[in-house]
C-alpha positions in Angstrom: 136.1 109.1 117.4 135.5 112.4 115.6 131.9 112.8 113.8 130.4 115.9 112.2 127.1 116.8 110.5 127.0 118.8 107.3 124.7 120.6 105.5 123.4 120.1 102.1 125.1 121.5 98.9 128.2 123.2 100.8 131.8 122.3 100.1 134.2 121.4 102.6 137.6 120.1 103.4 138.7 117.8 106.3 142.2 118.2 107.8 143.5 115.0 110.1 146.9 116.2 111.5 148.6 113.3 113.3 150.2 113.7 116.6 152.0 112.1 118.9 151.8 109.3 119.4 150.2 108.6 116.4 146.9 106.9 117.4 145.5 110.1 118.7 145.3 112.1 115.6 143.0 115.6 115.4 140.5 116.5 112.9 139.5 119.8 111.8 137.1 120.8 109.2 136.8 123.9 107.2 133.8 125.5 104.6 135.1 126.3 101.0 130.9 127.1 100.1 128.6 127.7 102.2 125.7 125.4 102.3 122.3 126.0 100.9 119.2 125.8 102.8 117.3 122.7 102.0 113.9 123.4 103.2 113.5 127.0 102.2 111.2 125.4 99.1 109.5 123.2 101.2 108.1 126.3 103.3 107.6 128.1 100.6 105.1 125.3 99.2 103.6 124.6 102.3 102.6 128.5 102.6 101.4 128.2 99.0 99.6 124.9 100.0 97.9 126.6 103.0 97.2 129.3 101.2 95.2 127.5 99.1 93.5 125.2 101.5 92.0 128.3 102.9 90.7 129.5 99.5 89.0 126.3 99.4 87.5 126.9 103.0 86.6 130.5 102.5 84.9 130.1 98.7 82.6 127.7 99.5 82.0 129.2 103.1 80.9 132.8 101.4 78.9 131.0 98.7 77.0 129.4 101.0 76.6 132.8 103.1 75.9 134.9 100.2 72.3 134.5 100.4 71.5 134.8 103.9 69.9 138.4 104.1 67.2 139.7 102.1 68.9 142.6 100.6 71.8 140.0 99.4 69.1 138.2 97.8 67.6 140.9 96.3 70.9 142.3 94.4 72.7 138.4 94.0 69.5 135.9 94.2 67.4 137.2 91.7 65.5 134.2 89.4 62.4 132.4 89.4 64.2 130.0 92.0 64.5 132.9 94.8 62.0 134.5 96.9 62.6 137.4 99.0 59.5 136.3 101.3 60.5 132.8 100.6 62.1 131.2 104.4 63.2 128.2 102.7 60.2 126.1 104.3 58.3 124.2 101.7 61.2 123.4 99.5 63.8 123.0 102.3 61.1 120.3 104.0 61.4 118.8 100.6 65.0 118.8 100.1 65.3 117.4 103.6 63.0 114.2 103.1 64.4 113.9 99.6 68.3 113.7 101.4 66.3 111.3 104.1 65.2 108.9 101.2 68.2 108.7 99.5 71.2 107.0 101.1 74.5 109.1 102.7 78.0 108.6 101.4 80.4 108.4 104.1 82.2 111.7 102.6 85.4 111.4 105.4 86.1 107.9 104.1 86.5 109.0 100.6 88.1 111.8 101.7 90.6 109.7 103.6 91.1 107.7 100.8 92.1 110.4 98.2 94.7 111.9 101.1 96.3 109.0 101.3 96.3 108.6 97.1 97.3 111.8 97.4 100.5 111.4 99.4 101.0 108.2 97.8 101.4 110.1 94.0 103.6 112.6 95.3 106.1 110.1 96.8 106.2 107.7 93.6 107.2 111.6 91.9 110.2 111.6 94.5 108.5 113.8 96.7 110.7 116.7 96.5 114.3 114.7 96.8 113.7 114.8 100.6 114.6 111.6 102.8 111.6 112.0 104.7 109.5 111.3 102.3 111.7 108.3 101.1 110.9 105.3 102.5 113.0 104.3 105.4 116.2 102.3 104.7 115.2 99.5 107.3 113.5 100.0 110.7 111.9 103.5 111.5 109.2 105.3 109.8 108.8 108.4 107.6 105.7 110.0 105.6 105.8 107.4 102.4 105.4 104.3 104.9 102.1 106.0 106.1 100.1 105.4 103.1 100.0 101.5 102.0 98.5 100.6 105.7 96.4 103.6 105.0 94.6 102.1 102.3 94.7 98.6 103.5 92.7 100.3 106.7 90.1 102.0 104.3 89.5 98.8 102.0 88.4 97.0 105.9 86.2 99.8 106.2 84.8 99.7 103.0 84.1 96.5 102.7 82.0 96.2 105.9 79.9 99.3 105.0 79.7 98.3 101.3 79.2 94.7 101.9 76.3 95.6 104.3 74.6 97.6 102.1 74.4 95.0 99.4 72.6 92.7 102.5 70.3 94.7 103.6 69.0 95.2 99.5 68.8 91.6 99.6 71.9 90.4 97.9 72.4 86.4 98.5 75.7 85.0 99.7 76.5 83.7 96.1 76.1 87.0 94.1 78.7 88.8 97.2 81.0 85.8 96.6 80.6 86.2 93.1 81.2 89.9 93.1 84.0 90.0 95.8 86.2 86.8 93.4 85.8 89.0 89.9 86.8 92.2 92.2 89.9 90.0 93.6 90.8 88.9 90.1 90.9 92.3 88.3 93.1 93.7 91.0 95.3 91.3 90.4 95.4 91.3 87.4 95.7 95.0 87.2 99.1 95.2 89.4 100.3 92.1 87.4 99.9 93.5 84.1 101.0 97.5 84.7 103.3 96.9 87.6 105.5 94.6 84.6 105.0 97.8 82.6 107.8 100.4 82.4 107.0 103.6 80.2 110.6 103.8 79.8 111.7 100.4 79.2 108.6 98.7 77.4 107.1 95.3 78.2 109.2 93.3 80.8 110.8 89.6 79.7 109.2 86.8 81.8 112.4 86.3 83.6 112.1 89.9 85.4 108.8 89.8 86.0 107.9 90.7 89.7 105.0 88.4 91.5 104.4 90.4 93.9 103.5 94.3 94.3 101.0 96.9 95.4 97.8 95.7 93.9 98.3 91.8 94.4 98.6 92.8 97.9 95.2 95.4 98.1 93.7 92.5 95.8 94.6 89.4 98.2 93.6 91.4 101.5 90.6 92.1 100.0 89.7 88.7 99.1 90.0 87.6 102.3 88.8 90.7 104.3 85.8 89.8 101.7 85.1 86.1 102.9 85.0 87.1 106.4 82.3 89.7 105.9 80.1 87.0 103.8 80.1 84.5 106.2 81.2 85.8 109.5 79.2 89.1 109.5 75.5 89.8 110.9 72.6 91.2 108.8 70.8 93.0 111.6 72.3 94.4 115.1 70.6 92.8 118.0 68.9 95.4 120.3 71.8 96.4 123.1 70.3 95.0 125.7 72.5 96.0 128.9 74.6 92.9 130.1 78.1 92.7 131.9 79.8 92.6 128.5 78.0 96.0 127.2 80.6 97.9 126.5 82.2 95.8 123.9 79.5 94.4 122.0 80.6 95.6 118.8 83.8 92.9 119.5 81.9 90.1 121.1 79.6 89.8 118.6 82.2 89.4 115.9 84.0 86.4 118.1 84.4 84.7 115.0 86.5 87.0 113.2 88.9 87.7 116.1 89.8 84.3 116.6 90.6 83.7 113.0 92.6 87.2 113.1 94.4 86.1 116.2 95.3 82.6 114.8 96.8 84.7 111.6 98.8 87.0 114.1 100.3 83.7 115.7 101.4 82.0 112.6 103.1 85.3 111.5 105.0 85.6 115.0 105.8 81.5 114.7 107.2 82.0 111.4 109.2 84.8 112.3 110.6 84.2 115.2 110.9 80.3 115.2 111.4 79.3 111.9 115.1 78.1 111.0 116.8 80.0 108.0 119.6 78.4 106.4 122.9 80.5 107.8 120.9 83.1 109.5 119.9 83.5 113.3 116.4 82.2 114.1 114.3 85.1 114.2 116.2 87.6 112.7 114.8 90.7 111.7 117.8 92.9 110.1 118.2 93.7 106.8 121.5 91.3 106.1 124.3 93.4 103.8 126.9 95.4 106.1 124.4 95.8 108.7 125.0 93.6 112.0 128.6 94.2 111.4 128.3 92.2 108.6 127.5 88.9 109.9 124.3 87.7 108.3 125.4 89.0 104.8 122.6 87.2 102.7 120.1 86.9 105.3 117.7 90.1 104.4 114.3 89.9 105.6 114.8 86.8 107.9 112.0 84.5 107.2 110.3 86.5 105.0 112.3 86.9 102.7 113.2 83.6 102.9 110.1 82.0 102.0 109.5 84.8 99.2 112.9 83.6 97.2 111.7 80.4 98.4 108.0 81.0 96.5 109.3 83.9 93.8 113.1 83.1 93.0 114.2 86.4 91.4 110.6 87.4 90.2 110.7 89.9 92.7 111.6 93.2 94.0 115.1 93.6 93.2 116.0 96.9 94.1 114.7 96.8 98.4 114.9 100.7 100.2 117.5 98.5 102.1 120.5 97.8 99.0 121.8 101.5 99.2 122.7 102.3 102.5 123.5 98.4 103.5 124.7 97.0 100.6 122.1 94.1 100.4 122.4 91.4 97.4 119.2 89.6 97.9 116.1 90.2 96.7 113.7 91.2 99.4 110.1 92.6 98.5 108.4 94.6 100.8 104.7 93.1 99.7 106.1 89.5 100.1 103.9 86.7 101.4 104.6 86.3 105.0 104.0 90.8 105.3 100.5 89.7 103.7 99.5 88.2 107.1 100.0 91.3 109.2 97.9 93.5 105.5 95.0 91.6 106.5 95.4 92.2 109.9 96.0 96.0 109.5 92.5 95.4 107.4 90.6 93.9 110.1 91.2 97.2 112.5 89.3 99.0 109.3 86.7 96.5 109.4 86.2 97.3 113.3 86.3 100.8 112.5 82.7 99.9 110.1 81.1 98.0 112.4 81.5 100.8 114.9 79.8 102.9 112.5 77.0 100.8 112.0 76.8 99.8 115.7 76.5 103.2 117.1 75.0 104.8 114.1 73.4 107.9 115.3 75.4 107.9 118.3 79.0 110.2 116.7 80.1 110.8 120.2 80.2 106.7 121.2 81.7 106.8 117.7 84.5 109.2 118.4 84.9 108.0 121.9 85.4 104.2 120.4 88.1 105.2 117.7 89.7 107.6 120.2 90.2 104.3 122.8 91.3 101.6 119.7 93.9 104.1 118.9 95.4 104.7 122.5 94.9 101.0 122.4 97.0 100.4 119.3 99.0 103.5 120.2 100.7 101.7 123.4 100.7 98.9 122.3 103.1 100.1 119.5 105.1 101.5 121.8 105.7 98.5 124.0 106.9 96.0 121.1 109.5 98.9 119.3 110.1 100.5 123.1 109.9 103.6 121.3 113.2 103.2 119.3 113.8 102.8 116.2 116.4 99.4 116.1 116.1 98.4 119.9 112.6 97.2 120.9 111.3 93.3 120.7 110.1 93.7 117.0 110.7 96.9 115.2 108.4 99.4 113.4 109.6 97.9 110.4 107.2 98.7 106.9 109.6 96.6 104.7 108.2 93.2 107.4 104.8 94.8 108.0 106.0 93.9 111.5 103.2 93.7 114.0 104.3 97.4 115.5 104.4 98.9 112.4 100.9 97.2 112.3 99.7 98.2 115.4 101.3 102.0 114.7 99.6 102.5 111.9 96.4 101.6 113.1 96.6 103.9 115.5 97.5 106.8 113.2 94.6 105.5 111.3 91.6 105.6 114.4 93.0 108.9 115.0 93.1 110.5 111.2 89.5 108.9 110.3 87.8 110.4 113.5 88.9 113.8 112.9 87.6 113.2 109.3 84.9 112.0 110.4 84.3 114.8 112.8 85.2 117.4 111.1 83.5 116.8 107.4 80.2 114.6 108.5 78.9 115.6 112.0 80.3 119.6 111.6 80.5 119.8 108.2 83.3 122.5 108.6 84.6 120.7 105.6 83.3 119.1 102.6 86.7 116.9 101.8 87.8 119.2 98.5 90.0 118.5 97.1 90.6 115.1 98.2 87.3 113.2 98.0 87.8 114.0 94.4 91.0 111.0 93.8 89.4 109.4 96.4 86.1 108.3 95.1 88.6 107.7 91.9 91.2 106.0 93.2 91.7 103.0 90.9 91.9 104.9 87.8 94.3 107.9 89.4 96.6 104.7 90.5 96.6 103.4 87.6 97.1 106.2 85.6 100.0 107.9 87.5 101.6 104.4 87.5 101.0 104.6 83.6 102.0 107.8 82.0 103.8 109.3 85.4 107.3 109.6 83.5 105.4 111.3 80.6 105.0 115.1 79.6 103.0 116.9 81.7 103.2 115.2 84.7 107.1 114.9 84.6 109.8 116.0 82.7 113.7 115.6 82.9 115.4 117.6 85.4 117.7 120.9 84.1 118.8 121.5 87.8 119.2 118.8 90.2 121.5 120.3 92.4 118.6 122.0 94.7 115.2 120.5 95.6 113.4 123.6 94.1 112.5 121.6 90.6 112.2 118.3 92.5 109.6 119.9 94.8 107.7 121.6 91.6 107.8 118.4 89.7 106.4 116.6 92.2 103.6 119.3 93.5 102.9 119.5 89.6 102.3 116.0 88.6 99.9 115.6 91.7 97.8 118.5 91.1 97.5 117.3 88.0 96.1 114.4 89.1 93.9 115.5 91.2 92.8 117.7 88.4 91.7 114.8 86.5 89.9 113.6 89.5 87.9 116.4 90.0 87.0 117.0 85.7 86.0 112.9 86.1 84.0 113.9 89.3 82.1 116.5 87.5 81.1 114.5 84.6 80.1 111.8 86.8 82.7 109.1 85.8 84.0 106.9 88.3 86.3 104.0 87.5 84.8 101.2 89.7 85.6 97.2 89.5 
């Protein structure tokens, strides 16, 4: 067997010279044009990038600095609001019990959220033509099948700190069910009604309508997520009086909610693994097509995408990251109904991550400490079902399934990228989230609006030279800093898209 790897853009020419006896012939290869290098624009963005990030860092760091000597203040800080022999007392005693009265934002949240919108618009933009930030064919993982558990994690979160707030201000458990339904509804609507929306095709016919997609998904988890935070969660934290099971109060407490979360986790592995498919191996997990050798041709998606043609027929994702490279004919849509189990599971771990905020508020290093454990937690765990390959562990990290160790992975990514947030922009304040936190306490309308008008002038435009990434990558990087431009000139005039 004779394999060889080449690189992208060169020209070459394969010589098989038979031999005797003829079942052993040799291969030789030679390079007509010498191959490009593919990542030289990806470096020289990043530099750009990080070139950049530190403007943002040093700018705000030197304008806060600027007026820390008297004879800076005397040539910069001149106005009626300076003072030379002014130390800051009265008005910064003022300032400080005005921030006391009025309530904190949880800037690393927001700031998380607009990273992962972030990432998530430069991938729908193709994300420079580079595979790794396509999403993966089948099993395995690259940077586009970080996001979606990313914001199914910061909805869990937000709902527990949001939904707390609106209790402690009095709000009855029939305005919050009230509130969370017409919340649930317009989501729903909203990735109904655009996600059947092509800017290049018009209005879709009612027989290619997909049911499913991005938005029905965020809605539906949210719903739920929702419910168990109305009638499952506590008003006031009971005083931590020390008892043998201490240490995981924050869990204990919330006994209802794990036991309906483990019952959802059970039903997903039954139906999985023990539900018969028509043709197809109980429990299968492959994508169908070629793969397997070709032996479970129409059986993508075992039994989820069983019950989804079951549920959806052909209203539903008909183009899967699988039909290239394996030559699927089934529909098979990666935000089908039996993946929606494991979305409100991956949004439970953000609901943990709130109620460790609000347990050991005041207490960041029990914080830290707590999200560093869940994600070693998650972190093995993850490791153990996919025995850290790729196609050979009990259940793959699969994002196509939501399988339970692409759950479980991702949750651990998540502990690890919030407490470092967390960390580094609200108990250091090294960093104030910019530029981020500005798509991020937007995110609806950025979604929305890249989904919209993302194949429109500016934000995209119809490539001249497709044979190098170098446009690809400027496309891309263009359309989402345009984005975030509109972010940030919303955040300044105080407009923020909220349902």
């Amino acid at each position: 067997m004779w394999s060889q790897t080449y690189a992208e853009g060169g020209h070459y020419s394969v010589w098989i010279r038979l031999s005797e006896p003829p079942n052993n012939p040799t291969c030789t290869h030679t390079v007509d044009k010498s191959p490009r290098n593919a990542y030289l624009p990806l470096l020289a963005a990043a530099l750009l990038l990080a070139l950049i990030a530190l403007l943002f860092v040093l700018v705000p760091y030197i304008h806060r600095r600027r007026c820390t000597s008297k004879f800076i203040k005397t040539i910069c800080c001149q106005g009626p609001q300076y003072s030379v022999d002014d130390d800051g007392g009265n008005s910064g005693e003022a300032e400080a019990n005005a921030a006391k009265d009025k309530p904190t934002r949880l800037r690393s949240l927001d700031t998380f959220r607009g990273f992962a919108l972030t990432v998530m618009v430069f991938v729908n933009y193709g994300g420079g033509g580079y595979w790794f930030f396509q999403h993966a064919p089948w099993n395995g993982l690259t940077v586009a099948d970080l996001v979606m558990p990313w914001f199914v994690f910061i909805i869990g979160t937000s709902v527990v700190l949001g939904f707390r707030s609106l209790q402690r201000k009095g709000v009855g458990r029939v305005q919050l069910l009230r509130k969370l339904t017409w919340r649930t509804l317009v989501l729903l609507l909203l990735g109904f009604c655009f996600l059947n929306y092509s800017p290049r095709d018009g209005p879709l016919s009612w027989s290619w309508l997909r049911v499913p997609g991005v938005l029905q998904r965020l809605g539906f988890t949210y719903f739920v997520l929702s419910l168990m935070q109305t009638f499952w969660s506590r008003r006031e934290i009971p005083l931590r009086a020390f008892r043998w099971w201490s240490p995981v109060q924050d869990v204990i407490l919330y006994w209802p909610e794990w036991l309906f979360i483990i019952l959802l986790e059970t039903v997903w592995l039954c139906i999985t693994f023990l539900m018969p498919v028509p043709d197809c191996p109980t429990g299968y997990l492959g994508a169908g097509g070629i793969g397997d050798e070709g032996l479970y041709p129409n059986c993508t998606g075992g039994a989820a995408g069983y019950i989804d043609r079951l549920m959806f027929g052909d209203n539903m994702y008909r183009y899967p990251t699988c039909r290239e490279m394996y030559q699927t004919t089934q529909p098979f849509d990666p935000e089908g109904v039996l993946g929606t189990i494991n979305s409100i599971v991956m949004g439970f771990m953000g609901m943990q991550a709130g109620k460790i905020l609000i347990f050991f508020k005041g207490e960041n290093f029990r914080i830290l400490c707590r999200f560093l454990v869940w994600a070693v937690i998650l972190g093995i765990s993850a490791a153990i079902l996919s025995k850290c390959t790729r196609d050979g562990g009990f259940i793959p990290v699969n994002k196509n399934l939501w399988s339970l160790s692409y759950v479980t992975c991702m949750g651990c990514f998540s502990f690890l990228l919030l407490g470092a947030m967390y960390f580094v922009i609200d108990i250091k304040g090294w960093w104030s989230g910019q530029p981020f936190i500005y798509p991020g306490m937007n995110s609806i309308f950025v979604y929305v609006g890249h989904s919209l008008l993302g194949f429109y002038f500016p934000f995209s435009w119809e490539m001249r030279f497709q044979e190098s990434h170098w446009e690809f990558l400027f496309q891309g990087l263009w359309g989402t800093s345009l984005w975030v431009l509109v972010a940030y000139q919303l955040y300044r005039k105080k407009f923020f898209l909220k349902i």
